[in-house]
N, C-alpha and C positions, 0 to 999 in steps of 0.2 A: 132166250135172252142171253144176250153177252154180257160180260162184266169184266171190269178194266181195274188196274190196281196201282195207286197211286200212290207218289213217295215224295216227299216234300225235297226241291232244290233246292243247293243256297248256293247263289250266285255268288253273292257276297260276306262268304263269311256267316257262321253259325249264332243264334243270340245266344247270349251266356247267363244262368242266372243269377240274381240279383244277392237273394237270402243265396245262404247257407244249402248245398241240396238235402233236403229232408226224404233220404231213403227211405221211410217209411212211407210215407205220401207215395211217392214212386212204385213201391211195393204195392200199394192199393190200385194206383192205376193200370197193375197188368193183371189184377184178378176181380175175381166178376161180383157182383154185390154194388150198391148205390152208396156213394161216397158222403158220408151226414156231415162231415166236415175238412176242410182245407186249411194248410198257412197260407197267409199273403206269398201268392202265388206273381212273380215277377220277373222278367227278363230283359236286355236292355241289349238291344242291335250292336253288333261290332263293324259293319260298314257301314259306307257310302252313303249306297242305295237306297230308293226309299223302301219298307219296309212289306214285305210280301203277304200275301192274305191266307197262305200256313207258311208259319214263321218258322223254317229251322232253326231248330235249336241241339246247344251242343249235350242236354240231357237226352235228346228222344224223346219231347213233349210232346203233342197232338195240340200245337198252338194256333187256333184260327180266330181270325179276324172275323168282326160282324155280319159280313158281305157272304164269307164261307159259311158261318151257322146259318143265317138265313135259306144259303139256295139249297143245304143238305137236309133242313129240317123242311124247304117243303115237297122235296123229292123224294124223302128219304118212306118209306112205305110203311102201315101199321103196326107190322112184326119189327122193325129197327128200332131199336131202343138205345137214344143216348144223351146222357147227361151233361150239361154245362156245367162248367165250375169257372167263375169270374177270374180275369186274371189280368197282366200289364203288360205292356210293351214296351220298353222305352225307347224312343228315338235316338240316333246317335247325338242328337243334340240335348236330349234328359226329356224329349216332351214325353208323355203318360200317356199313349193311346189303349184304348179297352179293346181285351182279346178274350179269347174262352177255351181253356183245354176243354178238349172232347174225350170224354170218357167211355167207355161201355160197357155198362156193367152185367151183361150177359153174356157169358162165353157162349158162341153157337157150334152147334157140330156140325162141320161146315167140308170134310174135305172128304175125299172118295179114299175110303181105307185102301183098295187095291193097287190106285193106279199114285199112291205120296210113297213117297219114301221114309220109312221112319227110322232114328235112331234108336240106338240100344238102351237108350232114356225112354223110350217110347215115344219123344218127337218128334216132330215131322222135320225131317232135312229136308227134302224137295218136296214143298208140298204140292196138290194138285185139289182145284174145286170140285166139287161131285153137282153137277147142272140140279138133281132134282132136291137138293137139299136146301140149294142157294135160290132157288126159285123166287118166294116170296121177299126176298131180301134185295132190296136199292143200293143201304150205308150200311156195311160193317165191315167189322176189321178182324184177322187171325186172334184165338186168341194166345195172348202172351207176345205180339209183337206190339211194338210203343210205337214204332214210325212207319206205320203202314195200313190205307183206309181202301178198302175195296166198293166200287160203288158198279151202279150196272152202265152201261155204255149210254141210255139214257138219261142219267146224273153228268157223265164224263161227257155228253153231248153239253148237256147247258152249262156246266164249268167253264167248258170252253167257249162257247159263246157268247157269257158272262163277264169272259176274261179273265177268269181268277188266275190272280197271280202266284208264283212260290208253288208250282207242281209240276212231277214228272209221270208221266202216264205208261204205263205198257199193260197190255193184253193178259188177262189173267188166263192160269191153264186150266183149263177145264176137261175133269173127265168125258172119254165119248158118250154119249147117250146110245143106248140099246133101245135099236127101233127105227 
């Protein structure tokens, strides 16, 4: 199975948020554990356009639209584990449309030690999928990145087909398989 790794575009311009950014909150969304509580979580569109179903935004939220929860939660496989956390959107006109950051609160170990490249922090600068770790997995994401959802090429098939809007797609690199 392939897997594709997606990154939210903004065509028009990043949403910015509303409150105050509560770095802490932020801090919680790039480590693993289940989120017991949130601030009023809001963002308000700086274009045009109308508003995209993952919202970029100018923190690196993981802002999706009901259309996007939907088609990931029913794709998304036993082992993917991810949280909702209610949140806003505001149109550039102030209307309140309902969104949801996607959390995940399981780091999985996900990349092929041989063939990433790690830094002297021990992170991966280039990293690389390892096929037989990612297997059972449809939705997840590196951990420690905020704007970036790895799903398998049969998620990234019905996104597409679906239409979802506000994504950019490229091929994930996956280790070769032995054998």
């Amino acid at each position: 199975m392939t897997h594709e790794v997606i990154r939210p575009s903004a065509p028009d311009g990043l949403a910015q948020p509303v409150e105050p950014a509560d770095r802490q909150f932020h801090h919680r969304l790039s480590h693993p554990g289940v989120i017991d509580s949130a601030p009023r979580l809001v963002w308000r569109c700086t274009g045009a356009s109308e508003p995209t179903d993952w919202a970029a935004t100018a923190d690196r939220t993981r802002l999706f639209s009901p259309r996007l929860r939907e088609l990931l939660d029913a794709y998304r496989s036993s082992a993917d584990e991810i949280q909702w956390i209610d949140a806003s959107l505001l149109t550039s006109e102030g209307e309140p449309l309902r969104y949801f950051v996607a959390h995940f609160p399981e780091h999985l170990d996900i990349y092929d030690v041989e063939a990433t490249t790690w830094g002297p922090s021990g992170l991966p600068i280039r990293w690389v999928l390892s096929p037989q770790k990612i297997a059972v997995h449809h939705v997840f994401v590196p951990p420690s990145l905020y704007d970036v959802l790895i799903v398998s090429t049969t998620v990234a098939d019905a996104l597409r087909s679906a239409g979802i809007t506000g994504l950019a797609f490229e091929r994930a690199r996956l280790a070769p398989t032995n054998g």
